[in-house]
DRENDO-1510 file (C-alpha; in Angstrom, 1 decimal, always signed):
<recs>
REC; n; res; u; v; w
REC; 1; UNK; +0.0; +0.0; +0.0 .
REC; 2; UNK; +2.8; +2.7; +1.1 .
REC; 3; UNK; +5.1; +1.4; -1.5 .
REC; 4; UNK; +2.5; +1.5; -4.8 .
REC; 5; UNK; +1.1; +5.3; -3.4 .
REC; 6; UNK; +4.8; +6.6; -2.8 .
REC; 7; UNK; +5.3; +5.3; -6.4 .
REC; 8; UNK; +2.8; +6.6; -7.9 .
REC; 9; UNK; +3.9; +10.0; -5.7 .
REC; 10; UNK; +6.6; +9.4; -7.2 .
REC; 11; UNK; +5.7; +8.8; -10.4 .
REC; 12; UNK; +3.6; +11.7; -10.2 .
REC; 13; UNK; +6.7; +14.1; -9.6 .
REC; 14; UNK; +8.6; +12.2; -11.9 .
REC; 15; UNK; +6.3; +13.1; -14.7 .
REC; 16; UNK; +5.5; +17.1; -13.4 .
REC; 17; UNK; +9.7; +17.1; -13.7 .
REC; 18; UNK; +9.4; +16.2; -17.0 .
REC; 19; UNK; +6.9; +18.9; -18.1 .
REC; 20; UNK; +8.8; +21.4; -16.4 .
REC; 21; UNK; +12.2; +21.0; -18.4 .
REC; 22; UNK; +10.3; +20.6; -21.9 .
REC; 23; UNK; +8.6; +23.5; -20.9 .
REC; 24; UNK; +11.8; +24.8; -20.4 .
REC; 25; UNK; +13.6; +23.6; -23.1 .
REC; 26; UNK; +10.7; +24.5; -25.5 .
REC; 27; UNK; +11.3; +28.6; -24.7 .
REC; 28; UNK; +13.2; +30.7; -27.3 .
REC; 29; UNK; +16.6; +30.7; -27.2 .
REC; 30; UNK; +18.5; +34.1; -25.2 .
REC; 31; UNK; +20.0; +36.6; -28.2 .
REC; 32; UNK; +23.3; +37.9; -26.9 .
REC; 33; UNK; +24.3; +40.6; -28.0 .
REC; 34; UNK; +27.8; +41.1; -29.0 .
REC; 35; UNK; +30.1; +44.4; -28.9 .
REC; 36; UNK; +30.7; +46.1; -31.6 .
REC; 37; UNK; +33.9; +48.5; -32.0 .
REC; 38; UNK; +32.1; +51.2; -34.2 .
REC; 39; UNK; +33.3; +54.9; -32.6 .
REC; 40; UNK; +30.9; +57.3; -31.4 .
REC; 41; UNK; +29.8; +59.5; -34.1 .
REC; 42; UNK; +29.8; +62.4; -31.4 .
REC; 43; UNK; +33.7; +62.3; -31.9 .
REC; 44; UNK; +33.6; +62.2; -35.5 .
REC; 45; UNK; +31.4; +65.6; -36.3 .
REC; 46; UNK; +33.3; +67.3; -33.5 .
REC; 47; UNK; +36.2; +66.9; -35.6 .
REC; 48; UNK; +34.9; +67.8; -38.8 .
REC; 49; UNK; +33.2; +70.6; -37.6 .
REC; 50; UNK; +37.1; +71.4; -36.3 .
REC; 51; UNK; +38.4; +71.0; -39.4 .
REC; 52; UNK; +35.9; +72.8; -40.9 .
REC; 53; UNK; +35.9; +75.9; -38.8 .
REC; 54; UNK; +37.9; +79.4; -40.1 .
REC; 55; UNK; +39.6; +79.3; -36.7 .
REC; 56; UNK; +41.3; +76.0; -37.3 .
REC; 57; UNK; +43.0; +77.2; -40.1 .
REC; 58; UNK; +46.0; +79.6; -38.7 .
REC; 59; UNK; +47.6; +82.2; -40.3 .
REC; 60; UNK; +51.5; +83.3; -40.5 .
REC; 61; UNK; +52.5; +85.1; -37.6 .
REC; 62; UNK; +53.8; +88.2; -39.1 .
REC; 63; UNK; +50.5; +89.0; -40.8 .
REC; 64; UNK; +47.2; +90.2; -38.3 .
REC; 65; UNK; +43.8; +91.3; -39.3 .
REC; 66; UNK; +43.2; +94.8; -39.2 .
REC; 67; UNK; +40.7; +95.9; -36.4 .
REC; 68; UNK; +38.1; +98.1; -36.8 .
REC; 69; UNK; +39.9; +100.9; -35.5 .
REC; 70; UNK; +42.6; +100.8; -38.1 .
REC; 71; UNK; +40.2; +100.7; -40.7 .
REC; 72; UNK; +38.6; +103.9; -39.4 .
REC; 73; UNK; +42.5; +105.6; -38.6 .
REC; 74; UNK; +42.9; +105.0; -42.5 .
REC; 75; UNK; +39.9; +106.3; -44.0 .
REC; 76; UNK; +39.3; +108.7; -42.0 .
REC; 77; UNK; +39.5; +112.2; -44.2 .
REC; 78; UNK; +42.7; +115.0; -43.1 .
REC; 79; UNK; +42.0; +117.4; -40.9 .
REC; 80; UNK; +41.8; +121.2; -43.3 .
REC; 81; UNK; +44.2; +123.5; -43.0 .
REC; 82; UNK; +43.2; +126.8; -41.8 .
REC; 83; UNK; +44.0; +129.5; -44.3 .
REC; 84; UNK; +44.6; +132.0; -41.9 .
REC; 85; UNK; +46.4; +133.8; -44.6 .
REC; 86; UNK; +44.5; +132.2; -47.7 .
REC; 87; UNK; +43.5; +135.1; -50.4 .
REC; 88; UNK; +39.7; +136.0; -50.0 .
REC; 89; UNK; +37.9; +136.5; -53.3 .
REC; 90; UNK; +36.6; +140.3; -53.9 .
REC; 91; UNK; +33.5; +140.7; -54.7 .
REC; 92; UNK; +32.4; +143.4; -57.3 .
REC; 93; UNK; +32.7; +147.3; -55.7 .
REC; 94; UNK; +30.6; +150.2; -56.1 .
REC; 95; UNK; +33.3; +151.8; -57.9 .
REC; 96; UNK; +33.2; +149.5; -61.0 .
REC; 97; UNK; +29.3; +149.7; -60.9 .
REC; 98; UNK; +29.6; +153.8; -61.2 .
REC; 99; UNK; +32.2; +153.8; -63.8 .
REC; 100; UNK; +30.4; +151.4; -65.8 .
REC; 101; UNK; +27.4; +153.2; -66.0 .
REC; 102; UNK; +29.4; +156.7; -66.2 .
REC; 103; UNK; +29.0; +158.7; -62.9 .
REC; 104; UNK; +32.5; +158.5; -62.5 .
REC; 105; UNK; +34.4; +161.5; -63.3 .
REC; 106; UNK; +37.3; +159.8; -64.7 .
REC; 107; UNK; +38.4; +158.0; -67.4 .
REC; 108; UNK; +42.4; +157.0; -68.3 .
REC; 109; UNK; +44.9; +159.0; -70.5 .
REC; 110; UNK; +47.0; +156.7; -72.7 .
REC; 111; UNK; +50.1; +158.4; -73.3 .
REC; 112; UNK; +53.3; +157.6; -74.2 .
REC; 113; UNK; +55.6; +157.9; -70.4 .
REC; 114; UNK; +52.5; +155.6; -68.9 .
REC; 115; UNK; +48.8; +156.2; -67.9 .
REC; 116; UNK; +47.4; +158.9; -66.4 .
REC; 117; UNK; +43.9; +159.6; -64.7 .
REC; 118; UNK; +41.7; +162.1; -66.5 .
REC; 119; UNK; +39.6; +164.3; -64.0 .
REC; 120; UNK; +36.5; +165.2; -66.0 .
REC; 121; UNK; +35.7; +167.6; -63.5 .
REC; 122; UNK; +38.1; +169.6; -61.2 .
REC; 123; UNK; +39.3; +168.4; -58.3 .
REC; 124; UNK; +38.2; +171.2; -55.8 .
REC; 125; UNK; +35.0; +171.1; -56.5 .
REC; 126; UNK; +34.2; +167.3; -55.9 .
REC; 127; UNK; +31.9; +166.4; -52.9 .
REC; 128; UNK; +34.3; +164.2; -51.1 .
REC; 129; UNK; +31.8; +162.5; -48.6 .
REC; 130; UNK; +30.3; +161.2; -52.0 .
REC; 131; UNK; +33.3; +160.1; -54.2 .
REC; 132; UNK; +36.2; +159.4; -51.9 .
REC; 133; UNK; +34.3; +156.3; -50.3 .
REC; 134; UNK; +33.8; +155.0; -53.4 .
REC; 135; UNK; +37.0; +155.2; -54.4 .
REC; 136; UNK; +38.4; +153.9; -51.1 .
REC; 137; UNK; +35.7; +150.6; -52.4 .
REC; 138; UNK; +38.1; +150.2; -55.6 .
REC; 139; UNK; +40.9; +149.5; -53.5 .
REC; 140; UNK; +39.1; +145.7; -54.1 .
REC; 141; UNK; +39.3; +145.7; -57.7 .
REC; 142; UNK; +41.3; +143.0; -58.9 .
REC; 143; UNK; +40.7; +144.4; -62.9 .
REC; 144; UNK; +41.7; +146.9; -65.0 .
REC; 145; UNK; +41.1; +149.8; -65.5 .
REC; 146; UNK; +39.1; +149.9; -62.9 .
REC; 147; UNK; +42.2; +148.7; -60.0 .
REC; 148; UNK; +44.4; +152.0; -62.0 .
REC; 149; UNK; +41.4; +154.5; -61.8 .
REC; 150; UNK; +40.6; +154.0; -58.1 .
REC; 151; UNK; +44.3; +153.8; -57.0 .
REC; 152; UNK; +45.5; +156.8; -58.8 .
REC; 153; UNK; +42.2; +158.2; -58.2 .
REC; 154; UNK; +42.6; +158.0; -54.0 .
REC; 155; UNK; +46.5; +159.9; -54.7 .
REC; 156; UNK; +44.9; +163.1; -56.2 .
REC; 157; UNK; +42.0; +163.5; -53.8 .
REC; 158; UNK; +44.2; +162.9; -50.7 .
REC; 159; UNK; +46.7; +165.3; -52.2 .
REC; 160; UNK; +44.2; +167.8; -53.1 .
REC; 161; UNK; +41.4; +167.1; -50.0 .
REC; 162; UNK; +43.0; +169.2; -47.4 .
REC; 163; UNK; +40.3; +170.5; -44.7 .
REC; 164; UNK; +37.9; +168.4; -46.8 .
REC; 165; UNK; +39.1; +164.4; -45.5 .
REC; 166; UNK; +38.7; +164.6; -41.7 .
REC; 167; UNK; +35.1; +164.4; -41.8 .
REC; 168; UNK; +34.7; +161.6; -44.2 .
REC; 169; UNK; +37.0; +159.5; -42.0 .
REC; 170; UNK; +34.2; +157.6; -40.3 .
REC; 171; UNK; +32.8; +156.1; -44.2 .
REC; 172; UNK; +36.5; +155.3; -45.2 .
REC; 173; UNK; +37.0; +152.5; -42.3 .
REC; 174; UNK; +34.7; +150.2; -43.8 .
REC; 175; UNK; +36.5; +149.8; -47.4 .
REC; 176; UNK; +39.5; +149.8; -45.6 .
REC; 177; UNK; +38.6; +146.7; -43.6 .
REC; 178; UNK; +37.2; +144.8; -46.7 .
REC; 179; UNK; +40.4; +145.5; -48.3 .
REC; 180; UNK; +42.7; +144.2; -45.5 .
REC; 181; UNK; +40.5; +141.4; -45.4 .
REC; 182; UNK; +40.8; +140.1; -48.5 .
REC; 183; UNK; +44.7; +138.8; -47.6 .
REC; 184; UNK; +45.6; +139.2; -51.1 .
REC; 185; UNK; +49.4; +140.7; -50.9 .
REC; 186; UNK; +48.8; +143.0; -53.8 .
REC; 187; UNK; +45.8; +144.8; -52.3 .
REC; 188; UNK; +47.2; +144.5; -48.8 .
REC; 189; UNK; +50.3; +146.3; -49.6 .
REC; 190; UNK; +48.7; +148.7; -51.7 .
REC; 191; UNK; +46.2; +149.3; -49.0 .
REC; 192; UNK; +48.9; +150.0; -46.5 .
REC; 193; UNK; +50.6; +152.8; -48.6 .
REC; 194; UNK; +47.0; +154.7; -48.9 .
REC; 195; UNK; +46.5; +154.6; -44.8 .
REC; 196; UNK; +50.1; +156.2; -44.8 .
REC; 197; UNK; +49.0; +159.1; -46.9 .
REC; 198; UNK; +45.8; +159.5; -45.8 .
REC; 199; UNK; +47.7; +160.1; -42.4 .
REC; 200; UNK; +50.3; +162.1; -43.8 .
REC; 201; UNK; +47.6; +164.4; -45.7 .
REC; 202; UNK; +46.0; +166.8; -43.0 .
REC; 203; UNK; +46.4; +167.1; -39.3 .
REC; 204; UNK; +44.2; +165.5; -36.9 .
REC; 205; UNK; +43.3; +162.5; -38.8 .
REC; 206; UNK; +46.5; +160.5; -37.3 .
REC; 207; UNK; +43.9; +161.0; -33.8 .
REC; 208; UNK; +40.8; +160.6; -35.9 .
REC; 209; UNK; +41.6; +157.1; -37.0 .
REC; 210; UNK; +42.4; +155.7; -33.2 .
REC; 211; UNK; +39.1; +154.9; -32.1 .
REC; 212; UNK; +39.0; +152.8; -35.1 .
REC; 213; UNK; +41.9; +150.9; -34.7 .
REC; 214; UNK; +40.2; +147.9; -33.9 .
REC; 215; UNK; +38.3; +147.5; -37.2 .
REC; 216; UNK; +41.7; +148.0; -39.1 .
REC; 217; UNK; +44.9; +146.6; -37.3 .
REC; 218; UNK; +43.8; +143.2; -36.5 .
REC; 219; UNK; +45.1; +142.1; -40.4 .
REC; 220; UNK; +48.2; +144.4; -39.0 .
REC; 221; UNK; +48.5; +141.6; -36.1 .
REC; 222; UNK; +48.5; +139.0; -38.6 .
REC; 223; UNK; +50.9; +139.8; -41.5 .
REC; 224; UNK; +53.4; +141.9; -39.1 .
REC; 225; UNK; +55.8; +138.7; -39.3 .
REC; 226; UNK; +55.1; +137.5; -42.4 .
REC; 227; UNK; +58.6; +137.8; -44.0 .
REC; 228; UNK; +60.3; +135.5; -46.4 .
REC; 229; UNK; +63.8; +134.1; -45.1 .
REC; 230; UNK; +65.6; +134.5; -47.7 .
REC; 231; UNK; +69.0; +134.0; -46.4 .
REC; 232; UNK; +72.0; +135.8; -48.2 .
REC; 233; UNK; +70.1; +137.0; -51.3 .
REC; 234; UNK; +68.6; +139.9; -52.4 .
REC; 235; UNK; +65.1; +140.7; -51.6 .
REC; 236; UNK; +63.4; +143.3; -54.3 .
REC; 237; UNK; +60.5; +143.6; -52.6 .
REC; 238; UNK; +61.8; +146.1; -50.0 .
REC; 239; UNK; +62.9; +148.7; -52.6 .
REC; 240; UNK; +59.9; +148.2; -54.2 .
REC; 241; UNK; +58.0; +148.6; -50.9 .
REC; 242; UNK; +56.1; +145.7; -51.4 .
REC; 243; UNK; +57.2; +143.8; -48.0 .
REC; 244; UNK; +54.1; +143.2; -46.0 .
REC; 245; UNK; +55.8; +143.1; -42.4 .
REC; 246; UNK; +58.3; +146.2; -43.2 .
REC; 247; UNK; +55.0; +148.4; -44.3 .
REC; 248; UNK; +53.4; +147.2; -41.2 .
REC; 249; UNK; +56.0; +148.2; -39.0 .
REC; 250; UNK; +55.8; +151.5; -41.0 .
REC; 251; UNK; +52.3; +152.1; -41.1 .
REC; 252; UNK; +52.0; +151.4; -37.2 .
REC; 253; UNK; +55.0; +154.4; -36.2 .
REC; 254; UNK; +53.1; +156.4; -38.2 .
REC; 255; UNK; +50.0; +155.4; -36.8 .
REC; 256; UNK; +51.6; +156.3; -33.5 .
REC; 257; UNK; +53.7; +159.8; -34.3 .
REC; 258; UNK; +51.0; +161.1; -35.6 .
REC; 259; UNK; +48.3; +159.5; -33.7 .
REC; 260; UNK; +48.4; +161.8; -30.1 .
REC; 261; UNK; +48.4; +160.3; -26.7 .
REC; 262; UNK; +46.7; +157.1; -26.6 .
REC; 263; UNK; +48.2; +156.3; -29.9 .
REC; 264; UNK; +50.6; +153.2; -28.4 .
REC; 265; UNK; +48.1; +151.8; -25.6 .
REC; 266; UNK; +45.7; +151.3; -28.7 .
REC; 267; UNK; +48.0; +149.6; -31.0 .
REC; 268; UNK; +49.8; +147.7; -28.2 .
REC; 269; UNK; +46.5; +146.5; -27.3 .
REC; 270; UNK; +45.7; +144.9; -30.6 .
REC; 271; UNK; +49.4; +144.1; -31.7 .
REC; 272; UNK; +50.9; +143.1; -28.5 .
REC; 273; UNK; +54.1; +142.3; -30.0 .
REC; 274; UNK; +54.7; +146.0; -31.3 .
REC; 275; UNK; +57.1; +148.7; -29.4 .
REC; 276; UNK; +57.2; +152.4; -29.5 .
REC; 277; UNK; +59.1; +154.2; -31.4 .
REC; 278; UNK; +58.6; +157.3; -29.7 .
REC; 279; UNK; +59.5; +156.0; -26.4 .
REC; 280; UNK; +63.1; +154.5; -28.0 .
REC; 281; UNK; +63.4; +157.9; -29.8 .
REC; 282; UNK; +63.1; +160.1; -26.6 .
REC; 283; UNK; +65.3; +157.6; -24.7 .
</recs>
């Protein structure tokens, strides 16, 4: 009895034992995988993109990119010069105007020695506080006839005026700026050797002209030292009298002989650089 059930038991586990390995053995089979060796393709765009890249590929040494500020250093444009003593053009004057149109009354004498001016009417009996300003406004003209007519023209009137120039003093200082102003050497000069007549003509207008000193001598503060060096050779320009700083110096002591009292604290004023030569004289 105990022997046939522990057999069949037995038989019984024997049997479940089978099942369970077929069971097993009927499963599917476990894939392994095997490693492969293939690199990461993280690595491999990292170094094309390296390759790739501008930086990666270097340049000489002695050679450098210019920055933007060189750039801007090389294009940017010179700063002007100045022209501090750069000529000004002149515009057309009253005088040329008048002459054109013939209310002038004078015209040019060809002759044979050189021109001369041709008074239409005589010189007495001109109204200066009309005429003489005008032709004090030709002093600009950079033509002919009309530079010869109002040059020539300003000699006879100051040499004939007399009593008649002091009061038209005040209308002269005006043309007499403009033409200092216009730098141009020729008129400048020129322009220089009428202020020393009109000084030189009558008495008192050497005092008349100092309140007015500072309309006319600040061009006498900027061409005083305007002389060529030259060296050894021979400058023609002084006997011609066509120096700019020797007629300044000039035109200033006679500005101050003939200009009374406050004559030098005026011109030292605007022209600091000038000293008296009536001081040095009395010394």
């Amino acid at each position: 009895m105990i022997y046939t059930s522990g057999g069949a038991n037995f038989g019984k586990y024997i049997e479940t034992g089978q099942k369970s390995a077929s069971m097993s053995s009927t499963k599917s089979p476990v894939t392994v995988r095997k490693a492969t060796t293939t690199s990461s393709p993280s690595k491999s765009t990292t170094a094309t993109k390296n390759s790739s890249s501008p930086s990666a590929t270097r340049k000489p040494s002695g050679t450098s990119s210019p920055t933007p500020s060189t750039k801007k250093e090389a294009t940017s444009p010179k700063p002007p010069i100045a022209g501090a003593f750069q000529k000004r053009e002149a515009e057309a004057t009253n005088f040329s105007k008048f002459y054109e149109r013939g209310d002038m009354p004078v015209s040019v004498e060809h002759r044979a020695t050189g021109n001369k001016v041709l008074w239409k009417v005589e010189i007495e009996k001109l109204d200066y506080h009309h005429y003489l300003p005008i032709f004090f406004e030709g002093l600009r003209e950079p033509k002919e006839p009309h530079k010869f007519l109002a040059r020539e023209g300003i000699k006879d009137l100051l040499s004939k005026g007399g009593s008649k120039i002091l009061p038209v003093i005040p209308q002269l200082i005006l043309p007499i700026k403009m033409a200092l102003n216009t730098r141009d050497p020729e008129i400048v000069c020129t322009t220089l050797h009428i202020i020393q007549q009109l000084v030189l003509s009558a008495e008192m207008i050497g005092e008349a002209l100092v309140p007015y000193y500072r309309q006319i001598l600040p061009m006498f503060n900027l061409f005083k030292s305007k002389n060529t060096n030259i060296g050894d050779q021979i400058d023609y320009s002084q006997r011609k009298q066509e120096n700019i700083g020797d007629l300044i110096q000039e035109t200033l002591e006679i500005l101050e002989t003939h200009g009374g009292d406050d004559a030098f604290i005026n011109i030292k004023y605007m022209i600091p650089t000038y000293e008296s030569c009536v001081q040095t004289q009395s010394l």
